[in-house]
C-alpha positions in Angstrom: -92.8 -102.9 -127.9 -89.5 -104.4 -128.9 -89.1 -106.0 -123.8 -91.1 -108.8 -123.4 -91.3 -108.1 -120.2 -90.4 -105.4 -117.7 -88.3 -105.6 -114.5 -89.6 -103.0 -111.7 -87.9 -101.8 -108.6 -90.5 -100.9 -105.7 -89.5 -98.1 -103.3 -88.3 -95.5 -104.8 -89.5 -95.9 -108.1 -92.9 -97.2 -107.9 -93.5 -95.6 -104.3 -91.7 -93.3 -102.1 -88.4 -94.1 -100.3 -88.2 -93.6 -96.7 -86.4 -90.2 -97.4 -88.2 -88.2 -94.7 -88.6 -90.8 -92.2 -84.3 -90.9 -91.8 -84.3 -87.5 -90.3 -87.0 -88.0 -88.1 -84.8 -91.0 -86.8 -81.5 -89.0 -86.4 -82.9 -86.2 -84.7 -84.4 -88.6 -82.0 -81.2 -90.1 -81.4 -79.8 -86.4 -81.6 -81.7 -85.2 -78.7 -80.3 -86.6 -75.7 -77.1 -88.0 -77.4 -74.4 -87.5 -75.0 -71.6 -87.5 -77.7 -71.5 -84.1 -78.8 -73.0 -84.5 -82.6 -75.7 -83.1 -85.5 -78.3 -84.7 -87.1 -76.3 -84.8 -90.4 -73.3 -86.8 -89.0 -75.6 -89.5 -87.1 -77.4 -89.9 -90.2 -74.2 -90.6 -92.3 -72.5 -93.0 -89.6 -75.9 -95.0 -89.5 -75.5 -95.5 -93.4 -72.1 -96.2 -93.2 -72.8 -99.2 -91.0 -76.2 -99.9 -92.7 -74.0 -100.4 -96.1 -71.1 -102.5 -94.3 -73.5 -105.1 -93.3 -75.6 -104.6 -96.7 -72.4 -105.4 -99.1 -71.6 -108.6 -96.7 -75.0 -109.8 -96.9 -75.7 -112.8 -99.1 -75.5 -116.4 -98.9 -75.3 -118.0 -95.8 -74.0 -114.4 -94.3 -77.6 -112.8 -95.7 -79.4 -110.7 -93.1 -83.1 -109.4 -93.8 -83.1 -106.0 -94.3 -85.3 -105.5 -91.1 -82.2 -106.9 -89.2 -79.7 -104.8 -90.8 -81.5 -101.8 -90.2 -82.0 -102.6 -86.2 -78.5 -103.6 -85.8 -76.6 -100.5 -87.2 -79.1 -98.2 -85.7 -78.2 -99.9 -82.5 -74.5 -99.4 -83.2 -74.9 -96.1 -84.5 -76.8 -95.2 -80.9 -74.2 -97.3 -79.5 -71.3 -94.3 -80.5 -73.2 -91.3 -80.3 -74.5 -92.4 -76.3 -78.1 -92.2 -76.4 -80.3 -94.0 -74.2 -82.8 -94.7 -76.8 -83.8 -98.4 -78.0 -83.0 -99.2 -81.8 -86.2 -101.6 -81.8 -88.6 -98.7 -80.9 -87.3 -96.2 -82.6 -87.0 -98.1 -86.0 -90.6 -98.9 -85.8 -92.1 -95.7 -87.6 -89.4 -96.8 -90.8 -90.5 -100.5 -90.5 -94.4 -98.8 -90.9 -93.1 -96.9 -93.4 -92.0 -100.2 -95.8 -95.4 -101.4 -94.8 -97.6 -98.6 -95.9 -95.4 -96.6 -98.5 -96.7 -93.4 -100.3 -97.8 -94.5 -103.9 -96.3 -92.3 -107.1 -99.5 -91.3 -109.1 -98.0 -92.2 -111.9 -97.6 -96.2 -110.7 -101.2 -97.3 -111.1 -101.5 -95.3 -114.8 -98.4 -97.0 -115.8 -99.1 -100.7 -114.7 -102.1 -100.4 -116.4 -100.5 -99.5 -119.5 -98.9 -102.9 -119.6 -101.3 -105.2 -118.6 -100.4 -107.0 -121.4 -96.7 -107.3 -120.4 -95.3 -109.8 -117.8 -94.4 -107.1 -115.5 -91.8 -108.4 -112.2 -91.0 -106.5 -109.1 -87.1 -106.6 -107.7 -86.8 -105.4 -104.5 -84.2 -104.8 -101.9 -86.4 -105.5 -98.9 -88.6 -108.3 -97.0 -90.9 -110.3 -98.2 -93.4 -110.0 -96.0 -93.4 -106.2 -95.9 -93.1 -105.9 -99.7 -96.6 -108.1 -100.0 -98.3 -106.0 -97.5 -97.2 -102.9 -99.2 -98.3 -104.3 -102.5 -101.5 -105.3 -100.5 -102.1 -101.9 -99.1 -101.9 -99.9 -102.8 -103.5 -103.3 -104.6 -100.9 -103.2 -106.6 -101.2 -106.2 -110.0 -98.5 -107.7 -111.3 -96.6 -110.7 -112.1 -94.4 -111.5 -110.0 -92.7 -110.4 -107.1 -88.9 -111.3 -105.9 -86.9 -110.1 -103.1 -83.6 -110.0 -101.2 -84.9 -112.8 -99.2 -85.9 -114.9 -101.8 -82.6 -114.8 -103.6 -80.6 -114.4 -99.8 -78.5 -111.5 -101.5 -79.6 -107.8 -102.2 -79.0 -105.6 -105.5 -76.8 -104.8 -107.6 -75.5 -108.5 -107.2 -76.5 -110.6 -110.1 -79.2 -113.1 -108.2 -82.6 -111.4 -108.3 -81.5 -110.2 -111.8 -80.9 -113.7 -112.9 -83.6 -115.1 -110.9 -86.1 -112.9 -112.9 -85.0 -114.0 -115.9 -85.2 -117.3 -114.9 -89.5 -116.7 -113.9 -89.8 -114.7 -116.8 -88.2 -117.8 -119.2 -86.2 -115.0 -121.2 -83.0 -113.8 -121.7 -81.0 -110.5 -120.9 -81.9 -108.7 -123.7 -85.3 -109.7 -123.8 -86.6 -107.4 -121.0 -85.8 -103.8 -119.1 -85.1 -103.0 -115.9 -86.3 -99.1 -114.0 -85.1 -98.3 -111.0 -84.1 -95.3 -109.4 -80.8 -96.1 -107.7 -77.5 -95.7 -109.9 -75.8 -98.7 -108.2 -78.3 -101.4 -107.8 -80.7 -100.9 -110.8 -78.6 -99.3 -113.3 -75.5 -101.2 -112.0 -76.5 -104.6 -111.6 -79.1 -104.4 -114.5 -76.3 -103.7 -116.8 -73.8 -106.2 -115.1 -76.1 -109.0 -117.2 -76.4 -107.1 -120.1 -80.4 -105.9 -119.2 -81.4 -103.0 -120.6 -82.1 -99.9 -117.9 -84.1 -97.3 -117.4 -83.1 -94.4 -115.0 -85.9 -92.9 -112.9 -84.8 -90.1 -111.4 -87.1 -88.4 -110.1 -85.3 -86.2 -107.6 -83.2 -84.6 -111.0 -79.8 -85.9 -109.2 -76.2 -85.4 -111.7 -76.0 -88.2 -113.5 -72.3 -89.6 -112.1 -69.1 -89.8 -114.6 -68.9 -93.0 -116.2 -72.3 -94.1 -115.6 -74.5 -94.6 -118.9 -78.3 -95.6 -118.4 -79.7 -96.9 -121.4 -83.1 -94.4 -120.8 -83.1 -91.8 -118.1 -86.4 -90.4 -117.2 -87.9 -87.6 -114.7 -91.0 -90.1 -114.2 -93.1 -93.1 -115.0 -95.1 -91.6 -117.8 -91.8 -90.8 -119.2 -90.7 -94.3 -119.3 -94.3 -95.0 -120.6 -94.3 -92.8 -123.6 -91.0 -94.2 -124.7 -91.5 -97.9 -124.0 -95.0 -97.4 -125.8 -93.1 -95.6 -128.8 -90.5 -98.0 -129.5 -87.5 -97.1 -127.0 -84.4 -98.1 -129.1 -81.4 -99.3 -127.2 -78.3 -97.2 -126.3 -80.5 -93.9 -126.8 -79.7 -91.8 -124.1 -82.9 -89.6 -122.7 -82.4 -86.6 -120.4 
């Protein structure tokens, strides 16, 4: 295999993102919201103010994710006037993070590359990371997060602090996540190969150019295993 190691993202591409726990969160809120409102637009103002403070966050301005998330839900109750508390409510995506539904195609896949240095990047806390990767017994090499770096994807510091574990350079590994801006964008910002997971079958957006995209891990397994040459563009 030509990576000497492989850069992972974790929810999302290795489990499940908290896709269906959102909803359940917005339609709490929904119920006794005195501003009249749907589901759909409390969902999008709480990702509008998640993503404010997300972008801002890093150095001495960086907010675990866990904090972010309990803040704009609190706003985003805040504006739509429901009596609910942010805290409480955001428990059952917190125990989510914690205990994340595992792709059946992870374990096959890790196991596939024992032989590789594999790293984790993730987006999220480091204490609920380990206990997720605790929960599935998850093996690899390393694991490094937002709050080890203090700054979240696609900006260049878990990138370039992975590199820096792994002892090798930009072109010596490849990254697979399934998020368009952070993996592919921030892999590519340092000249690391990427591999597109999507596993939803989204549109690929105009101007964006994976090296590998992929409908799933065994995918990416056959082509890593089979000599994935750079710049090839998989469908």
């Amino acid at each position: 295999m030509k990576f000497k190691a492989i850069f992972l993202d974790f929810y999302g591409t290795l489990v499940h993102e908290d896709d269906d726990i959102i909803p359940v969160i917005c339609n709490r809120i929904h119920g006794n919201a005195e501003v009249e409102c749907n589901s759909r637009e409390i969902g999008s103002y709480w990702w509008r103010e998640f993503s404010s403070i997300f972008k801002d966050s890093y150095g001495d301005s960086f907010q675990l994710q866990r904090d972010i998330g309990i803040n704009s839900l609190s706003k985003t109750i805040e504006t739509f006037k429901s009596d609910i508390v942010a805290e409480e409510l955001i428990q059952i995506q917190f125990e989510h993070w914690i205990k994340p539904r595992l792709y059946p195609d992870t374990i096959p896949f890790l196991q596939a590359f024992e032989s590789t240095p594999v790293y984790i990047l993730s987006n999220i806390d480091s204490d609920d990371i380990l206990k997720a990767i605790d929960y599935h017994k998850i093996r690899v090499t390393d694991i490094i997060t937002s709050e080890d770096v203090k700054s979240y994807k696609p900006r260049s510091e878990m990138f370039y602090e992975a590199l820096k574990r792994s002892n090798l350079k930009a072109g010596e590994v490849i990254h697979i996540g399934d998020s368009i801006l952070s993996d592919v964008g921030g892999a590519q910002n340092l000249g690391i190969s990427v591999v597109w997971l999507n596993r939803l079958n989204k549109s690929l957006p105009k101007g964006v150019s994976p090296d590998l995209i992929c409908k799933d891990l065994n995918e990416v397994k056959t082509y890593l295993l089979n000599g994935f040459e750079e710049g090839s563009i998989v469908v």
